[in-house]
C-alpha positions as CSV (number, residue, x, y, z in Angstrom):
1,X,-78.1,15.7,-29.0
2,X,-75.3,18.3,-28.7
3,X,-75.5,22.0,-29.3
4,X,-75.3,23.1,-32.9
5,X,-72.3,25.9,-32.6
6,X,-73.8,29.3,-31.7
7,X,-76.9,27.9,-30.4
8,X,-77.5,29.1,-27.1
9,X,-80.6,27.8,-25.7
10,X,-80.2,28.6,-21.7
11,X,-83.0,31.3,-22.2
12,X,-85.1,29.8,-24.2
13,X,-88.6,29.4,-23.2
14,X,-91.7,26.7,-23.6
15,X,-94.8,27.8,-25.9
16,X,-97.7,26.0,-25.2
17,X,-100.6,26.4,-27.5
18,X,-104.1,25.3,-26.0
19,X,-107.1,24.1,-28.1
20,X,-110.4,23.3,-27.3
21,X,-110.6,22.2,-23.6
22,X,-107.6,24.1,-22.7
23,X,-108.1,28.0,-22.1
24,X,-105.7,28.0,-19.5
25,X,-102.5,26.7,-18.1
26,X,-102.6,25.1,-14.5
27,X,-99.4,25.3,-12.1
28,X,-97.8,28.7,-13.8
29,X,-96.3,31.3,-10.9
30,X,-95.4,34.6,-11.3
31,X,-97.7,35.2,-14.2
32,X,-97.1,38.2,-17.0
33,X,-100.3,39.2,-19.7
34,X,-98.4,40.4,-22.2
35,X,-99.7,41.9,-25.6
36,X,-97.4,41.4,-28.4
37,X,-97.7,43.9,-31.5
38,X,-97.3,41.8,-34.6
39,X,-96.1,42.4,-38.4
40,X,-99.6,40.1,-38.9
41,X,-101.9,41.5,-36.6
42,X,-103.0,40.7,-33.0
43,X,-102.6,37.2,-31.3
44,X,-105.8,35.3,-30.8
45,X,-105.4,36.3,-27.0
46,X,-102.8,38.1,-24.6
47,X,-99.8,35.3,-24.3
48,X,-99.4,34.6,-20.4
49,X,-95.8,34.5,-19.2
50,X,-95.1,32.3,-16.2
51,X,-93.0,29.7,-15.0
52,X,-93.3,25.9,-14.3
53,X,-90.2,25.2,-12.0
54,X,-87.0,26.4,-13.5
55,X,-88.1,26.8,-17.2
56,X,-90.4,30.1,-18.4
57,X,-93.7,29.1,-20.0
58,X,-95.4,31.0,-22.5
59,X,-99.5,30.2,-22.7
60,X,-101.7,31.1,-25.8
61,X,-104.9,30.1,-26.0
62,X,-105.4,29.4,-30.0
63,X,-109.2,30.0,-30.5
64,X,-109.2,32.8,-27.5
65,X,-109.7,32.2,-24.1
66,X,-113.8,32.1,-24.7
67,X,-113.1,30.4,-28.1
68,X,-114.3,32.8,-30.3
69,X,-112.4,32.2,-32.8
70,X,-112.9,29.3,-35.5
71,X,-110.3,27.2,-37.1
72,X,-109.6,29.4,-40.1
73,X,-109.9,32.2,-37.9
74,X,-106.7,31.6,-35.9
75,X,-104.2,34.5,-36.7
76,X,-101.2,31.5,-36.8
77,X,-98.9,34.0,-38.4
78,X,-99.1,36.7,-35.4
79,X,-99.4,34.0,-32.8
80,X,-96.2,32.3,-33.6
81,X,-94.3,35.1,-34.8
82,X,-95.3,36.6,-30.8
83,X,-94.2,32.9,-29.4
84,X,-90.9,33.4,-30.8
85,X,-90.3,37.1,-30.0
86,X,-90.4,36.3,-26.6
87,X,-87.8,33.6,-26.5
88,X,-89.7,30.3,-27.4
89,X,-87.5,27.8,-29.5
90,X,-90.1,24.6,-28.3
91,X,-93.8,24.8,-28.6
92,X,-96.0,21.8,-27.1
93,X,-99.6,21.7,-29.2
94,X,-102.5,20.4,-27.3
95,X,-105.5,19.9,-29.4
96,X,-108.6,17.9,-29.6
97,X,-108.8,15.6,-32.5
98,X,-111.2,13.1,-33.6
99,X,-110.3,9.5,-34.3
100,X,-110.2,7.4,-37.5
101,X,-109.1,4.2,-37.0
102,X,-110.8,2.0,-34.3
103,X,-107.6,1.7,-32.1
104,X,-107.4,4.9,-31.3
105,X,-110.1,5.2,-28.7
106,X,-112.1,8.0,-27.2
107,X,-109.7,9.6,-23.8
108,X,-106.5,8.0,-25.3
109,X,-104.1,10.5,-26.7
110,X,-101.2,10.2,-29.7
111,X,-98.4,12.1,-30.3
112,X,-98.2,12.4,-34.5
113,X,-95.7,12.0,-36.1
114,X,-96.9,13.3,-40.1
115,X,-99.4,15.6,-41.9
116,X,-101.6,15.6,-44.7
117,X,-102.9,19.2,-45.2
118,X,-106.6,19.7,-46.6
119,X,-106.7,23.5,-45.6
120,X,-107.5,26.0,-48.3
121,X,-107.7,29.3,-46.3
122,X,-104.9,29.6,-44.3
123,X,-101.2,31.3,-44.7
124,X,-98.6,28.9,-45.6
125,X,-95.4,31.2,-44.8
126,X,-93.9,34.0,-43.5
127,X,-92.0,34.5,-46.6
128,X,-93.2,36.0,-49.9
129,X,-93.5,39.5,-51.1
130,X,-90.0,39.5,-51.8
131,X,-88.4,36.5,-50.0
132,X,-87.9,33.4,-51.0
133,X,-87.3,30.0,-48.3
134,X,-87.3,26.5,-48.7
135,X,-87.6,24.8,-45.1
136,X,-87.7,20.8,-44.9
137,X,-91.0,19.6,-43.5
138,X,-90.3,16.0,-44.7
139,X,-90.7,15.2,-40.5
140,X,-93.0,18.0,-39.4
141,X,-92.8,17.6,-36.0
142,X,-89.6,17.6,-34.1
143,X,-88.3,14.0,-33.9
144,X,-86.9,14.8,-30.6
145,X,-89.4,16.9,-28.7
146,X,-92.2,14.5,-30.1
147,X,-90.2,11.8,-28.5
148,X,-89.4,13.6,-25.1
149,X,-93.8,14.6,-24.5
150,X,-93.9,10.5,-26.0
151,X,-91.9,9.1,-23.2
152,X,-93.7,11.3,-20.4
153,X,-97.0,10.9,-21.6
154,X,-97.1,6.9,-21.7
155,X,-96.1,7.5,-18.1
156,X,-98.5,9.5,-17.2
157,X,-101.6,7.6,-19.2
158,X,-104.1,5.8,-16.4
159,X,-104.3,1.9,-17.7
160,X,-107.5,1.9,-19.3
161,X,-105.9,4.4,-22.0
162,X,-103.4,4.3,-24.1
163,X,-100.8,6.8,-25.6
164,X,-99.7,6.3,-29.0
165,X,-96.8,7.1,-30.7
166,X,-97.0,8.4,-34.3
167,X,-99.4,8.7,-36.7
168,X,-100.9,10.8,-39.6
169,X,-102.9,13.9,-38.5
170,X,-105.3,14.8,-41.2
171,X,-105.7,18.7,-41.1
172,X,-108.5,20.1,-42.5
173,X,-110.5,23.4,-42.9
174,X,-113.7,23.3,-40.7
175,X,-115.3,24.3,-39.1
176,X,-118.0,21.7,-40.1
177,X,-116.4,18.4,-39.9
178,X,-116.2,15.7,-42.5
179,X,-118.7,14.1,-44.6
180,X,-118.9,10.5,-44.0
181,X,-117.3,10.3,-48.2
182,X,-114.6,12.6,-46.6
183,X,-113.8,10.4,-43.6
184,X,-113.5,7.1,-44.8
185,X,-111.6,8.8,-47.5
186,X,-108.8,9.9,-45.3
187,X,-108.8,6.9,-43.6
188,X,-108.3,4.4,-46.6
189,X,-104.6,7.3,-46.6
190,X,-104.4,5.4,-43.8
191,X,-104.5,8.7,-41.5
192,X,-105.1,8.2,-37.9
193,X,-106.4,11.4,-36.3
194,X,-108.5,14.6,-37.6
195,X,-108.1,18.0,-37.0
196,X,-108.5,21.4,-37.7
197,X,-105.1,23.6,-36.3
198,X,-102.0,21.7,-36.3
199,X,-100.5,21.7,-39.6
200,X,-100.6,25.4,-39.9
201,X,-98.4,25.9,-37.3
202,X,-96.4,23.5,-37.7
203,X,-95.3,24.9,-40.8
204,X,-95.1,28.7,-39.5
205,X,-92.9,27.2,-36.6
206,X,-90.8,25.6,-39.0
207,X,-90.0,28.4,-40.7
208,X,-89.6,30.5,-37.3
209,X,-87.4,27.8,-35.9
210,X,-89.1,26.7,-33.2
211,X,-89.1,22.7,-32.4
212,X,-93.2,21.9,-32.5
213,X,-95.0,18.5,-31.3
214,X,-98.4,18.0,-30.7
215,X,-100.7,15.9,-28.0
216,X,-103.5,15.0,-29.6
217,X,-106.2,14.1,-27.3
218,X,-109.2,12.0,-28.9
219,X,-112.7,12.7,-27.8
220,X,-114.6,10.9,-30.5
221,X,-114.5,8.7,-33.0
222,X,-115.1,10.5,-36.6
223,X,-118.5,10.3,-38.4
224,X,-117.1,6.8,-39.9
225,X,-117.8,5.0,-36.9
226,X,-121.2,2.6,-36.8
227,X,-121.4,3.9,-33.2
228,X,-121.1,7.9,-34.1
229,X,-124.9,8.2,-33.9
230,X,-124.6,7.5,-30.4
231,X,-121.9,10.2,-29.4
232,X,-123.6,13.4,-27.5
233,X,-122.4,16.8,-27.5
234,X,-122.4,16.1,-23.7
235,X,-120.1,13.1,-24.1
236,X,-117.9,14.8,-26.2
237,X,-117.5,17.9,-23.9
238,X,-116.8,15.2,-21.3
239,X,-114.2,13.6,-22.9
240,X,-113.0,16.8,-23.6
241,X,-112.7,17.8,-19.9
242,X,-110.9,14.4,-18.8
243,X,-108.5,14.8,-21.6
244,X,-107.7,18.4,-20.7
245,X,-107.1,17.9,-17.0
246,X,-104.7,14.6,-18.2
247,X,-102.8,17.0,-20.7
248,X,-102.2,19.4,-18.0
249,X,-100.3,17.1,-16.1
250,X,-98.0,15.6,-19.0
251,X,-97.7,19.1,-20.0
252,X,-96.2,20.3,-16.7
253,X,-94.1,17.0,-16.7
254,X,-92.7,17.4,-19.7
255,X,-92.4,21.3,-19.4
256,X,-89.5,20.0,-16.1
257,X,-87.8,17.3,-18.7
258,X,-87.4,19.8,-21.2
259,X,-85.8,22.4,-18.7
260,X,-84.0,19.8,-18.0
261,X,-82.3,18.6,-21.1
262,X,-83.0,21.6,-23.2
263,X,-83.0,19.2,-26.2
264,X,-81.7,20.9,-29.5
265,X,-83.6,20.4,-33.0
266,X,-82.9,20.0,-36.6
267,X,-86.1,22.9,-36.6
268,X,-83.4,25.8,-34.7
269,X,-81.2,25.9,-37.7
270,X,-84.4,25.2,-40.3
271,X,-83.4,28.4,-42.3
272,X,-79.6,27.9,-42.6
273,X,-79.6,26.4,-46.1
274,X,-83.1,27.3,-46.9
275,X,-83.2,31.5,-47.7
276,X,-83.0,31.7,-51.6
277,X,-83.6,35.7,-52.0
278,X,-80.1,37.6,-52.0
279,X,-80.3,40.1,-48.6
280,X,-79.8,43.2,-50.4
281,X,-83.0,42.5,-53.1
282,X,-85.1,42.0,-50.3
283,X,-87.2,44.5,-50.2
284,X,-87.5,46.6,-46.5
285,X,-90.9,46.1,-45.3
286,X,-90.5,42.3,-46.0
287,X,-87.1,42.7,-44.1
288,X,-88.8,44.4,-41.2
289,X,-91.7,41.8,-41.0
290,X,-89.1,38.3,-40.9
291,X,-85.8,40.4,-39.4
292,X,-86.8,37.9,-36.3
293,X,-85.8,34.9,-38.1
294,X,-83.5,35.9,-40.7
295,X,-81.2,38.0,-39.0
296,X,-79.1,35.3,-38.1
297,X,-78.0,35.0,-41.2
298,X,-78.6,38.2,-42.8
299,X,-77.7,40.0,-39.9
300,X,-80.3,42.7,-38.4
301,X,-82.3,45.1,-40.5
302,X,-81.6,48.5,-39.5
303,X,-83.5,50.5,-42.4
């Protein structure tokens, strides 16, 4: 894909958002702890500023680094308006997911490809109080970074698991997880993975123009499944720790082949056609709070 006209991404820097399992990211040098100050708060943790090879990496661990925050609890607006102040335009999510249909086995991982949203609790934008945009989310994750972790991580996968490609990720409040009504529910919607994260920053990325995929790793199949009885909280944390230390690897794989191609998105230009709110009735302290995304094509806010 070639550059869209005054999209420069030669400085442009990997997010990578870690969920349960993944406090940390392996194989980062020269690494920063840097605390951004926020129009929505603090970030669930410091952001860690390194590099992988030639391409600058920025780390966040979602729930903290000690997980002490729950789903809802996530500040997703001050964590991805802090991604892209520092420079990220791509962010790789890597959360833990539980399955709902049988093929998608416990240790295999899927890279999805839609949403359904069954959040009530969250914030859905960083517009409002003032400001009006419309950003597609028909395709929620970027087509093209989706595809670019797809292709590394069926390279990576040993053969007894499998990586799929696409899929529904059902996004729901927690942090209980789903009745057994709830779960076959969402899978006669034919969704294939659950979770409790994604969809809220995929929006808030969308909006911040940032290119968003997610690795979902499976550690269990949801309470559906004749065998869930028999799952552990000692086999899910496990799971858990295999699929992290996979996702580390096709992380730092597809961190080089995104440095190498610095692939451009549909997502870096989301907010060309979608601003409805004239500039000048926008009220300052709303200005102030999106200037980061707006202001290149409002220009910057200097009141």
């Amino acid at each position: 894909m070639s550059f869209s006209p005054g999209l420069d991404l030669s400085q442009a820097r990997l997010g990578v958002l870690g969920g349960s399992g993944l406090y940390a990211m392996d194989g980062l040098e020269d690494i920063q702890e840097i605390v951004v100050d926020t129009p929505y708060g603090p970030t669930s943790d410091s952001l860690r500023l390194g590099r992988l090879g030639d391409l600058e990496v920025v780390f966040l661990a979602r729930h903290g680094r000690h997980h002490s925050l729950t789903p809802t609890e996530v500040p997703y607006q001050a964590n991805i308006w802090a991604l892209r102040s520092l420079k990220v335009r791509w962010i790789l999510s890597v959360s833990a997911v539980g399955s709902l249909q049988p093929e998608h086995e416990p240790l295999d991982m899927l890279v999805p490809d839609q949403f359904i949203d069954r959040t009530q609790q969250r914030p859905l934008s960083f517009f409002g109080q003032g400001a009006v945009a419309h950003v597609t989310l028909a395709d929620p994750f970027c087509p093209v970074l989706s595809r670019v972790l797809a292709d590394v991580g069926e390279s990576l996968m040993p053969a007894d698991r499998s990586l799929h490609r696409g899929g529904t990720y059902l996004c729901m409040e927690g942090p209980a997880f789903s009745t057994r009504a709830e779960s076959e529910l969402y899978r006669s919607w034919g969704c294939a993975v659950i979770g409790m994260t994604n969809h809220s920053e995929a929006r808030l990325a969308r909006e911040a123009e940032i290119a968003y995929t997610t690795l979902a790793m499976v550690t269990d199949y949801d309470c559906w499944h004749q065998d869930h009885d028999a799952v552990t909280v000692e086999m899910v944390i496990e799971n858990l720790r295999s699929n992290a230390a996979l996702a580390q690897t096709i992380v730092r794989a597809t961190a080089e082949r995104v440095s190498a191609i610095r692939p451009t998105s549909s997502s870096h230009q989301a907010l060309r056609n979608a601003l409805m709110t004239p500039k000048e009735q926008v009220p300052g302290e709303c200005r102030r709070r999106i200037d980061l995304f707006t202001s290149p094509y409002w220009g910057a806010y200097l009141g």
